[in-house]
N, C-alpha and C positions, 0 to 999 in steps of 0.2 A: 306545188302546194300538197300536192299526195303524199310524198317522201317525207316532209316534213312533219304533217300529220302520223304520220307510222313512227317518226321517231327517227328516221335513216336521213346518211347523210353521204353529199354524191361530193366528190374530188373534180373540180375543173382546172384544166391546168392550162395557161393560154398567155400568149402578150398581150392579145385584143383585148384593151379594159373594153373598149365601145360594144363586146361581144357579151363580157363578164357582168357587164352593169345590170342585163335587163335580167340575167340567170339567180346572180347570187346574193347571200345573205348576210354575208364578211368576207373577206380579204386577209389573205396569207401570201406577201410577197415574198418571194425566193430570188436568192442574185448567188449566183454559182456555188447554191447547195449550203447558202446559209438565211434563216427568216430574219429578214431585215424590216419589215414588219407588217402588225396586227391590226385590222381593220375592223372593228365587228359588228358594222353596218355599210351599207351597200350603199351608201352618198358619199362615195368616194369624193367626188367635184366637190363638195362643201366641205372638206377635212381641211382643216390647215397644220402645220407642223409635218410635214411629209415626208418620208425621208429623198434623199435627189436620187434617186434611179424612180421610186416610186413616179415622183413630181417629173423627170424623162418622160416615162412609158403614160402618162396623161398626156405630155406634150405631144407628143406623136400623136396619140390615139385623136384629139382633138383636128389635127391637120385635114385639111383635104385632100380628097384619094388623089388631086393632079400633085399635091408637097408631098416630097420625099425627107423624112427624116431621117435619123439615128443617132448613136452617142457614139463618142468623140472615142477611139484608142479602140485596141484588143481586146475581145475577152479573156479570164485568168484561164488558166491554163486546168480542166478537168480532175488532173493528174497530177498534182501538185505535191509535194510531199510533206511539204511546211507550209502553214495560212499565218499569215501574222499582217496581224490590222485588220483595217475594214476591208473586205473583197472589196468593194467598189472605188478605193480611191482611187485608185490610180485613173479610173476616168471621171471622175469626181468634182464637178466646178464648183460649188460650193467646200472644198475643203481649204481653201486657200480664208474661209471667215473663221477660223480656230487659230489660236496663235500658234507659234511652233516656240517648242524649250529646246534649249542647247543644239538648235541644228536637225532636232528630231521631230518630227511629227507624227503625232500620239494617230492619225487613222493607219498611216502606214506602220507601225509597232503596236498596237495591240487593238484586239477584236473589241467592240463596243459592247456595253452588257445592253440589253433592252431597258429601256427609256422611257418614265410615261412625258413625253410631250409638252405638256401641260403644266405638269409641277416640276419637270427637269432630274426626279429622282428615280434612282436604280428601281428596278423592278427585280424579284426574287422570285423565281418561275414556281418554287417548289420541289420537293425530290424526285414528285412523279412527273415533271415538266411539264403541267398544267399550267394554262394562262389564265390570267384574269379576262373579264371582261371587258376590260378597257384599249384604250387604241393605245399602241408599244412600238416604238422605232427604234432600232438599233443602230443608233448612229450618235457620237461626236458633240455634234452641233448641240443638240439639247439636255444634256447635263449640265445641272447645273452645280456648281462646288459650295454654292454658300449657304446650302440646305441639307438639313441631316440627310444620309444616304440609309434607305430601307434595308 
């Protein structure tokens, strides 16, 4: 509350949502150094349109300390020299709900622009890559094609 009132603002970085819930005031998920998305209210459990790593690291956090979870495959590789697609497909269970064209599938060929959720339409960060206010997922799954794109 103090920080707040000054105007300052603190970086927590963590898996623990169950650690994050009681601290923070939005949400900036990271999945190997790319934001896959914008939270910016701290009722993470009531959000729906999530993106799946997000919608993961609830499931976990949720478990009891004797359940052991995790997701499924490798993480990418730190050091990578070419990202192309979504980082997270490859462990990704929901990517298999997007259709595939010619053999290809668009999370694994190219990066998802930010998403609102809601309306299914591109989100346009700006030059100085400020975000809106709104909740944003960078994922696939919620564009939608039959509405003008911003």
């Amino acid at each position: 509350e103090q920080y707040r009132e000054q105007g300052s603002t603190i970086v927590l970085i963590s898996h623990d949502m169950n650690f994050l819930r009681h601290l923070v005031d939005s949400y900036t998920i990271i999945y190997a150094g790319f934001d896959v998305e914008h939270i910016p209210d701290n009722n993470i459990s009531e959000i729906k349109h999530l993106h799946p790593y997000t919608e993961k690291l609830l499931s976990i956090a949720s478990k009891e300390d004797e359940e052991f979870d995790y997701i499924e495959k490798d993480v990418p590789d730190p050091y990578r020299d070419n990202q192309s697609g979504c980082p997270f497909a490859p462990r990704c269970e929901k990517k298999n709900e997007i259709p595939v064209s010619n053999n290809n599938h668009i999370c694994e060929e190219l990066l998802p622009p930010l998403i609102d959720p809601l309306t299914g339409a591109r989100i346009d960060t700006g030059k100085d890559g400020s975000l809106v206010d709104n909740h944003l997922v960078r994922c696939w799954l919620y564009l939608r094609n039959d509405i003008e794109k911003k």
